[in-house]
KEGU-427986 format. One record per residue (C-alpha): residue in one letter; x, y, z. Coordinates in steps of 0.1 Angstrom, whole numbers, plus 5000, padded with zeros to 4 digits. Layout:
! KEGU-427986
A:X:Y:Z
...
END
This chain:
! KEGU-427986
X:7068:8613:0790
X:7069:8574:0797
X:7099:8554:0796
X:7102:8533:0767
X:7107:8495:0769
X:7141:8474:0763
X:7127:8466:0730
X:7117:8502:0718
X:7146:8515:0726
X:7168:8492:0713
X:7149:8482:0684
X:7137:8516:0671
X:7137:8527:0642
X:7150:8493:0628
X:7175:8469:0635
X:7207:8466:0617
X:7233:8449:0639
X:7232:8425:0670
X:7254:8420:0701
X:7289:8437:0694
X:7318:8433:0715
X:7339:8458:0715
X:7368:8475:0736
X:7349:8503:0760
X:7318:8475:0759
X:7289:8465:0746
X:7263:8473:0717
X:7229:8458:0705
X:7218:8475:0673
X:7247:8499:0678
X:7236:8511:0714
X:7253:8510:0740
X:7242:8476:0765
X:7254:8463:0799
X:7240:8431:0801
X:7218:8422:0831
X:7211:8388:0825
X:7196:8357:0849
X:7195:8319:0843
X:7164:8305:0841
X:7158:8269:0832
X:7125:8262:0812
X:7128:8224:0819
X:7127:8232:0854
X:7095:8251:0859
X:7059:8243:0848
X:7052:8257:0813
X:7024:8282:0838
X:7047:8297:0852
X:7070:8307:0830
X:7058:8337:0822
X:7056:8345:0861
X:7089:8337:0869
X:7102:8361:0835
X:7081:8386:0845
X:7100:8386:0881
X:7129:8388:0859
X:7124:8419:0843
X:7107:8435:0877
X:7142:8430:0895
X:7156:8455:0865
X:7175:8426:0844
X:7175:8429:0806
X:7181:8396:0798
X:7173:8358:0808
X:7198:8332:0796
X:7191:8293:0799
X:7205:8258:0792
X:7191:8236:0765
X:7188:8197:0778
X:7196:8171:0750
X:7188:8144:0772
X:7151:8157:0774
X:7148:8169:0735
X:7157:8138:0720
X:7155:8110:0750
X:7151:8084:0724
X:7173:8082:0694
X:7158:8100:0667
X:7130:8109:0681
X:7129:8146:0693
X:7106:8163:0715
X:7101:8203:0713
X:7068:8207:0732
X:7050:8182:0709
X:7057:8147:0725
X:7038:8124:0748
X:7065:8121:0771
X:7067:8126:0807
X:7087:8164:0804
X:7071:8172:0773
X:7048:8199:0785
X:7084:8216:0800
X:7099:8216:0766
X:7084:8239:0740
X:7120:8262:0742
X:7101:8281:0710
X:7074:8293:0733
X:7097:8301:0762
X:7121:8324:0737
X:7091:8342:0725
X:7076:8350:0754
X:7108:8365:0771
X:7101:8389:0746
X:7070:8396:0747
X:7083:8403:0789
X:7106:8424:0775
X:7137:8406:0777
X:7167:8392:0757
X:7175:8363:0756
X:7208:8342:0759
X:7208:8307:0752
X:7229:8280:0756
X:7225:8249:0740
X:7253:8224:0747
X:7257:8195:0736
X:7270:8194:0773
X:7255:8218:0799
X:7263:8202:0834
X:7239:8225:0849
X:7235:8200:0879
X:7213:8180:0857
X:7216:8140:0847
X:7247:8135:0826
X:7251:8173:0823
X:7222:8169:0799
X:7237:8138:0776
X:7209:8113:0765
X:7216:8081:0785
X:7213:8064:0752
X:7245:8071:0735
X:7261:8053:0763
X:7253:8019:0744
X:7273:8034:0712
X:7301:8011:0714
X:7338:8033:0711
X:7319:8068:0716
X:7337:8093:0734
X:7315:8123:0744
X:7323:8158:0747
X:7352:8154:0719
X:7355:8152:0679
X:7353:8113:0673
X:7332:8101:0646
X:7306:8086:0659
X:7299:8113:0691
X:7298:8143:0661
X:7273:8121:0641
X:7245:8120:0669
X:7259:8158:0682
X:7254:8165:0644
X:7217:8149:0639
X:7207:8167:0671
X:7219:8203:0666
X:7205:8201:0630
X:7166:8196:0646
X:7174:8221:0677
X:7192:8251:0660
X:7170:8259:0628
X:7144:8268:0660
X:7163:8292:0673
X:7172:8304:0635
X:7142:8332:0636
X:7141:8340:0669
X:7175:8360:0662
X:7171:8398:0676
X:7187:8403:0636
X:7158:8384:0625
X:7133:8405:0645
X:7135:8380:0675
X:7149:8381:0715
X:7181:8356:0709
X:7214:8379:0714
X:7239:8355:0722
X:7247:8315:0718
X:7274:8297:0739
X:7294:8272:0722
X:7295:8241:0750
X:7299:8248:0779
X:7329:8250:0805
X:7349:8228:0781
X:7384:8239:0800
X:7375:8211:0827
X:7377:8184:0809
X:7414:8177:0819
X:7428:8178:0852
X:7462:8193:0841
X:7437:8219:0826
X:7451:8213:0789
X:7424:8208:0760
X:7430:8180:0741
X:7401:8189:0716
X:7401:8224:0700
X:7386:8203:0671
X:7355:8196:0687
X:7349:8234:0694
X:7357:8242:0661
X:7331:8214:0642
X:7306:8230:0674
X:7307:8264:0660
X:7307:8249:0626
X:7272:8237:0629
X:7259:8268:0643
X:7271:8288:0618
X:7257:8260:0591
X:7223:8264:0606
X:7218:8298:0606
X:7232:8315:0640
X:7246:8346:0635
X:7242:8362:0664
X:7271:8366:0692
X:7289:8334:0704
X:7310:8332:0736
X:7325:8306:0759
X:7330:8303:0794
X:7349:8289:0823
X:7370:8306:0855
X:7396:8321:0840
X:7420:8317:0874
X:7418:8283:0873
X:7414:8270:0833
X:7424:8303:0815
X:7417:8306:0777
X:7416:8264:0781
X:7383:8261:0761
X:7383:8292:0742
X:7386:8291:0705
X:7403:8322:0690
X:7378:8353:0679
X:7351:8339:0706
X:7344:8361:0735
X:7356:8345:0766
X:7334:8349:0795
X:7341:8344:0838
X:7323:8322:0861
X:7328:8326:0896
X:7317:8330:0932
X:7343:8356:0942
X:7374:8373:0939
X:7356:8394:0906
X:7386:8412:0902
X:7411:8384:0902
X:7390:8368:0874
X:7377:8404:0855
X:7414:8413:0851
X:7428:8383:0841
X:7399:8379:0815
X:7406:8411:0800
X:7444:8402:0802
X:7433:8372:0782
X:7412:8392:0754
X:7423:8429:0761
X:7400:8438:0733
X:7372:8426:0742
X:7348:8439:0771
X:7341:8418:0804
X:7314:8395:0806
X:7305:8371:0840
X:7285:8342:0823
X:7284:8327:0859
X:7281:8349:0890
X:7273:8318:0915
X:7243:8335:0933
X:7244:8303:0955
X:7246:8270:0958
X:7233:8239:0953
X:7230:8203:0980
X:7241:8167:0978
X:7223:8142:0996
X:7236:8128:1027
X:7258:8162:1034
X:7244:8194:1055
X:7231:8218:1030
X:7260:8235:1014
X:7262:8272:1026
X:7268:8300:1006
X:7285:8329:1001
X:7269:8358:1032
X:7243:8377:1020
X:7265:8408:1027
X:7294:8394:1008
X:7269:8386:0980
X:7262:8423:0973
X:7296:8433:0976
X:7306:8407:0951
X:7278:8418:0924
X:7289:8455:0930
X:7320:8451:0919
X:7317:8433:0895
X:7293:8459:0882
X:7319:8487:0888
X:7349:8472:0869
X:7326:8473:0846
X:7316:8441:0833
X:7280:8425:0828
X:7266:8400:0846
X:7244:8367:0841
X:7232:8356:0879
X:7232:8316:0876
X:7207:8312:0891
X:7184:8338:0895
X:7157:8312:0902
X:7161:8276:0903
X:7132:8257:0902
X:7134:8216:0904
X:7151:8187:0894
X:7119:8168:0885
X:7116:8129:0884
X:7152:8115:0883
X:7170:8147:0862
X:7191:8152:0893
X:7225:8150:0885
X:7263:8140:0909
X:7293:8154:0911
X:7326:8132:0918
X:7344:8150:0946
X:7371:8119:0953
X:7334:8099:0955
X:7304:8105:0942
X:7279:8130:0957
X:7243:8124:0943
X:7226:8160:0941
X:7190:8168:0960
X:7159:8172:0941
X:7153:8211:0949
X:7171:8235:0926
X:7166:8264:0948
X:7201:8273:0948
X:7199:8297:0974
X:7187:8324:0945
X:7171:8354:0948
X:7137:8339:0940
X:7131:8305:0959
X:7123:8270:0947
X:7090:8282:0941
X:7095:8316:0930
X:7091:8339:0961
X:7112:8371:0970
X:7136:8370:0987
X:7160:8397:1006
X:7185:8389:0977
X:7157:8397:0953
X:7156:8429:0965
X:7192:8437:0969
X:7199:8431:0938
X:7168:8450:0921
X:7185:8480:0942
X:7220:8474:0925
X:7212:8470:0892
X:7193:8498:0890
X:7225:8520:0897
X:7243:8506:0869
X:7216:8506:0840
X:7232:8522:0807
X:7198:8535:0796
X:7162:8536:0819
X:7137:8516:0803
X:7099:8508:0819
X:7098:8480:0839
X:7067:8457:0855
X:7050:8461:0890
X:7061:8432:0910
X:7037:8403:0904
X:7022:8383:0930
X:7032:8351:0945
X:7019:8321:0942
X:6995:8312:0972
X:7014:8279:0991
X:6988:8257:1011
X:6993:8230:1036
X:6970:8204:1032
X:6955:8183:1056
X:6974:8147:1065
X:6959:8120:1040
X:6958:8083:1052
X:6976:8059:1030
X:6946:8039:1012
X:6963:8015:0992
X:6997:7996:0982
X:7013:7975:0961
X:7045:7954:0974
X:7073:7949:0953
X:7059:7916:0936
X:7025:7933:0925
X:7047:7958:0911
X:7069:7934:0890
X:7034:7916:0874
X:7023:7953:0861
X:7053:7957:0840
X:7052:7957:0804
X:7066:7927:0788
X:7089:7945:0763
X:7110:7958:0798
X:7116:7922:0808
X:7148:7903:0792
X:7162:7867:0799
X:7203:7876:0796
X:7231:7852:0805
X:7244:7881:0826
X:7245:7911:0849
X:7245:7940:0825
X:7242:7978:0824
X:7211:7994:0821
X:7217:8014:0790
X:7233:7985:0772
X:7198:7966:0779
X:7181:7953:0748
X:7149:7974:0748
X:7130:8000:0732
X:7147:7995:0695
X:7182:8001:0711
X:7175:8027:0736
X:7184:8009:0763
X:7170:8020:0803
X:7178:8058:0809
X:7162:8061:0848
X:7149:8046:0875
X:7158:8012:0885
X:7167:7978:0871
X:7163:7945:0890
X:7180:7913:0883
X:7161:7882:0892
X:7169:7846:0898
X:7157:7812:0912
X:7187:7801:0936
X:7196:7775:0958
X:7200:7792:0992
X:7221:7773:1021
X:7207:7781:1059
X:7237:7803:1055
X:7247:7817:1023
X:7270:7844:1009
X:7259:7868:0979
X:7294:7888:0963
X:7289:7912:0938
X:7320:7924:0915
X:7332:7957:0913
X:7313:7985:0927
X:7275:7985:0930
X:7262:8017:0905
X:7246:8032:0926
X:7228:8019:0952
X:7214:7981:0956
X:7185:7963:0975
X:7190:7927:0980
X:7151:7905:0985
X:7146:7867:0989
X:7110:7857:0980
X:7105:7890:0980
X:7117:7902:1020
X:7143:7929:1023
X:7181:7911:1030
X:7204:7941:1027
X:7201:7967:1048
X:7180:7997:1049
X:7196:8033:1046
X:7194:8041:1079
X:7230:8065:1085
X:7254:8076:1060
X:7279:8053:1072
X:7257:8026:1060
X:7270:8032:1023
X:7304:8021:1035
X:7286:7989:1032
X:7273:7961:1010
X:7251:7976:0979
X:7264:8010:0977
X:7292:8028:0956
X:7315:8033:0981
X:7336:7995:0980
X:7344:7972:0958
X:7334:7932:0956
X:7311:7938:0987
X:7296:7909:1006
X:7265:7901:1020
X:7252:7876:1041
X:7221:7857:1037
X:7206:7836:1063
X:7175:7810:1057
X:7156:7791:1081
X:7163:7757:1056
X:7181:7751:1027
X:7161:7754:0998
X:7153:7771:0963
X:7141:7807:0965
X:7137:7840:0939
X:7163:7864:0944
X:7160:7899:0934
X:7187:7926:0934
X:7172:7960:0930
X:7199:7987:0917
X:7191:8025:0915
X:7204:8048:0892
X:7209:8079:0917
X:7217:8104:0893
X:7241:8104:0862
X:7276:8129:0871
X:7269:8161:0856
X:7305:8175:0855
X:7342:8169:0860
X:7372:8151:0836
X:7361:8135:0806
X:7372:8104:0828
X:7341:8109:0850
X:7312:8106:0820
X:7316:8069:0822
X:7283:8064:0835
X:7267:8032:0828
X:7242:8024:0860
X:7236:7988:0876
X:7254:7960:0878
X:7283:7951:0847
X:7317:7956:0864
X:7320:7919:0872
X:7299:7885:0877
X:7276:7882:0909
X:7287:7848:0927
X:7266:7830:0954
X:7288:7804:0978
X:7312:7809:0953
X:7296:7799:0922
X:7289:7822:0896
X:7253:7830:0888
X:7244:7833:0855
X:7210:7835:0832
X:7193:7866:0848
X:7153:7876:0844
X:7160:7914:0841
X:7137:7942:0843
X:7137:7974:0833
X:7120:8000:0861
X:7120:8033:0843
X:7090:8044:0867
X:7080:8064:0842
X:7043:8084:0839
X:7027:8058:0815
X:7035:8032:0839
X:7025:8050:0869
X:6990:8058:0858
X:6984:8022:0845
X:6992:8005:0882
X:6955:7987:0895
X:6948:7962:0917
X:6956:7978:0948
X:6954:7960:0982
X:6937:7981:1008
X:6958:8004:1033
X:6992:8009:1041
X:7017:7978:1032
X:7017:7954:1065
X:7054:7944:1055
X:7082:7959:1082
X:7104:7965:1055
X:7112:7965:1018
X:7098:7982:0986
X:7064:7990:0984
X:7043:8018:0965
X:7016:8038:0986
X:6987:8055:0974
X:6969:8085:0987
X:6939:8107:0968
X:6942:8148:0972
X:6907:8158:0965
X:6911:8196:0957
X:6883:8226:0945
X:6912:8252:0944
X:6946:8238:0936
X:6979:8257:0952
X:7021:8256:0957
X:7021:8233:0983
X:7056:8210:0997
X:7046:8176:1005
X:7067:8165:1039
X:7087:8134:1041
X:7102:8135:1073
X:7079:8098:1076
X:7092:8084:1052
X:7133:8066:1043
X:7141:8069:1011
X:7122:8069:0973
X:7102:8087:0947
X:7068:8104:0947
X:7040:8108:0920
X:7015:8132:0914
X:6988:8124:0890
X:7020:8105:0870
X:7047:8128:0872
X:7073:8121:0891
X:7080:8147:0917
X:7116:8137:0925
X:7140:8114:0948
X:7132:8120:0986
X:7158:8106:1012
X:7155:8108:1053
X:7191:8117:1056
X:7184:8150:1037
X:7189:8177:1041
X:7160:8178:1016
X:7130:8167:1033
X:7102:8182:1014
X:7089:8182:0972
X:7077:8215:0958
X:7044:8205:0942
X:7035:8234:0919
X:6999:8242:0916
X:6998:8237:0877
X:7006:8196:0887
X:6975:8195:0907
X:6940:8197:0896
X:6903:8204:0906
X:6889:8172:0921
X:6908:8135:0923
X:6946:8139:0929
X:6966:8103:0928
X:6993:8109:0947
X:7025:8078:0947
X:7052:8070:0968
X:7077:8044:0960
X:7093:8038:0993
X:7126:8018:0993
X:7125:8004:1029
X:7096:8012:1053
X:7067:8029:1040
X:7045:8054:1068
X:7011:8056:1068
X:7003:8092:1057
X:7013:8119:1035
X:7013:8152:1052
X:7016:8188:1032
X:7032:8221:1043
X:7029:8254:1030
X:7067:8263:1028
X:7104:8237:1019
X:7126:8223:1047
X:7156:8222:1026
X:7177:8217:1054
X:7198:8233:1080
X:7226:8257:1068
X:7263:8251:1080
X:7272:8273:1106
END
């Protein structure tokens, strides 16, 4: 007799209740359950492989897959949402309907948790950028005007997820309401029970009825973030017991749930590559949690990518931009390979199944190439890339100002990327350029166009001029006469903090905290331009000037063709290259940075194509003159 699947058995003969907590546990349809879940992030793996990566899932025993919802990717403009349906950069990531319904159709529940907040090491902990220009708005709390856009939002998303209920037939068993919301203070008080309570309100207005739940680490926030007659769920590394037992201290009749099981961990640039918990230590951790008994939701099971500039920061005393790769140290890689963990875990869970249901052959993995070295066979230098802007991203402004508050795209403001600040001056042989306040984030000085400031070159250098790390910084600029010139100040947005005190989510990029003054005198009446860098723009660049950029230093873009019969995973190496952004056929790959520890970009297969592959980089400093592929990461060296 063959086993049946996760659907026919819980499913069969019909369905007449959903997720139940109750004392001894859980039960879907009125069977008994122990949730088995993994995090998976749609948005952070080509739309092809989805259904490889949930296939993995299941193959590894879990039952469920749980993932984050991104606002900022689902409505990046006000008003104008984008499920799968959009012409923007992400769009082909974002059809979260499809994604739903196919984890079922891989046999698998599904969790999902939709925010408004995620964190989830992602830009802004998945805010829109936009709402930053809404003058008094306090995020992640109950004022007015915050609940309005929160409101408008969840009204489009929700109604989705509506039918795709497992009481409706569908794979949704559970909803979280926010996410971690007992860090939002310091002292570990909530100030705003209100805001969870208009949350769960909505849900309930559009149609969820399945189970909701909350969840933070219980040792350190306690119910902080609960509301009452919500399960309360754990996150953690380790200590499971410590956390279990106070959980059930804190709901004794409810069962234990881990939301979080930290199966890793994740980098910063400019640091080593954060180590994680031994692999030994890692099993012992998920068998006991197992055995307490509670269930378990790996975050992550696999990773994937930050793509383009969705890599978020965290403010540790300063502010710690996060790499590009996602791999997280998971039991499936950056690019969806096995790993030891993979297999450990397949081996644990299968001891602690409540029921035996069929599960899938392993599938394949992807094939990873390393192509040969291409020669850089064209560039544009900073200038040329200036003329190809649109008109509608240039403004004439009396002053410095933030990049979301800029007066573009009908009150959007600048989300990514870069924003540069030009003006004609009157340079002495010897001058002095001050900037007010602190730079946000990092800042490239040019004078008729040649590199001033200097290049990245250690991590001390962001104790510096240009960077985050001082206030009212100074530089000096030296001339060979006195005379008028165009300067340019170049200020990246290197990732929006995704999680910490309510205090932290100020986080308008560029230059606003102050006037910038040159010999003194304050400058004023600024060309400003808006570099979002995004995929319209980089497929409309032309006029290229043959071969690699003759300048020693500054910001340039390079451009190399892939030509390709067979397309395949492959990591393109950077160890050539400072500091900047690569795209392939328009999309952007992701920040790169010598210092590392990243020093490659997963390029999936599905991004590539049979024939002509354009491949950019926008180098900050000092561009090489090749692009070279391998067929496997170098994320960086583990600490010891």
């Amino acid at each position: 007799m063959s086993l049946p699947t996760l659907y026919q058995h819980y499913v069969l003969p019909d369905i007449n209740s959903g997720l139940d907590p109750k004392l001894d546990g859980f039960y879907l349809n009125g069977k008994k359950i122990s949730i088995h879940s993994g995090a998976l992030h749609y948005f952070r793996v080509p739309q092809a492989y989805w259904r490889d990566r949930l296939r993995k899932y299941r193959a590894a025993g879990l039952n469920a897959v749980e993932t984050y919802v991104p606002w900022n990717l689902h409505e990046a403009l006000r008003d104008v949402y984008d499920f799968g349906d959009g012409e923007n950069d992400f769009s082909e990531f974002l059809d979260v309907v499809k994604f739903v319904k196919m984890a079922q159709e891989e046999d698998l529940f599904v969790i999902v948790r939709p925010g408004p907040y995620i964190c989830a090491e992602w830009d802004f902990g998945g805010l829109p950028s936009w709402i930053l220009n809404e003058k008094g708005v306090k995020v992640r709390t109950s004022e007015s005007k915050y609940m309005k856009r929160v409101t408008c939002y969840f009204n489009k998303l929700l109604p989705l997820f509506a039918d795709l209920q497992f009481t409706k037939g569908g794979s949704i068993i559970a909803f979280q309401i926010e996410n971690e919301y007992g860090s939002i203070n310091e002292d570990g008080t909530v100030p705003d029970i209100e805001y969870l309570k208009q949350l769960k309100e909505i849900f309930e207005k559009n149609g969820l009825v399945e189970m909701f739940f909350t969840s933070d680490t219980p040792s350190i926030r306690r119910d902080a973030g609960t509301l009452p007659g919500v399960l309360q769920t754990a996150n953690f590394k380790v200590d499971p017991e410590k956390e279990l037992n106070l959980l059930k201290e804190l709901q004794p009749n409810m069962p234990a749930m881990v939301m979080e099981y930290w199966t890793g961990a994740y980098d910063h640039w400019l640091e080593p590559r954060d180590s994680p918990e031994p692999f030994d230590v890692y099993a012992d951790v998920l068998e006991r949690i197992l055995i307490f008994p509670s269930s378990v939701n790996f975050y992550m099971f696999h990773g994937g990518t930050s793509f383009g500039f969705m890599s978020g920061a965290d403010v540790n005393k300063n502010y710690q931009a996060d790499v590009t790769s996602y791999d997280y140290v998971a039991p499936l890689t950056e690019s969806g390979d096995y790993t030891e963990k993979y297999y450990k875990t397949k081996e644990i869970l299968a001891k602690y199944q409540s029921v035996t249901t069929k599960l899938p052959d392993l599938p394949t993995v992807s094939q990873k190439a390393a192509y040969p070295t291409l020669e850089v066979i064209g560039h544009l230098d900073f200038w040329d890339i200036l003329d190809q802007l649109p008109a509608d991203l240039k403004v004439m402004l009396p002053n410095v100002i933030n990049m979301e508050n800029l007066p573009i795209k009908n009150g959007n403001g600048q989300s990514y990327g870069y924003i540069n600040y030009r003006k004609k001056v009157g340079l002495k042989t010897i001058s002095t350029l001050k900037v007010s306040g602190y730079v946000q984030d990092a800042a490239m000085v040019l004078v008729d166009g040649e590199l001033k400031s200097k290049p990245l070159e250690t991590k001390e250098d962001i104790n510096g001029f240009g960077y985050w790390m001082k206030k009212d910084t100074e530089l000096t600029l030296n001339s060979n006469k006195a005379e008028e010139k165009t300067l340019d100040i170049i200020v990246e947005n290197w990732g929006r903090v995704n999680f910490g005190v309510l205090a932290d989510f100020d986080q308008r990029k560029g230059l606003w905290q102050g006037p910038v003054y040159l010999d003194g005198n304050e400058l004023k009446d600024w060309e400003i331009y808006a570099l979002e860098f995004d995929s319209k723009w980089a497929k409309s660049l032309i006029n290229w000037k043959q071969g690699p950029s003759i300048r020693k230093k500054g910001p340039s873009v390079s451009r190399v063709i892939l030509n390709l019969s067979v397309p395949q995973d492959t990591f393109i190496d950077l160890r050539g290259w400072l500091k900047g952004i690569v795209f392939v056929n328009g999309f952007n790959l992701g920040r790169y940075c010598h210092l590392g520890p990243l020093r490659t970009l997963y390029l999936p297969a599905p991004l590539l194509k049979n024939g002509q592959n354009e491949i950019l980089v926008f180098e900050h400093f000092k561009p090489d003159v090749k692009v070279s592929f391998l067929d496997h990461p170098i994320l960086g060296n583990l600490k010891p």
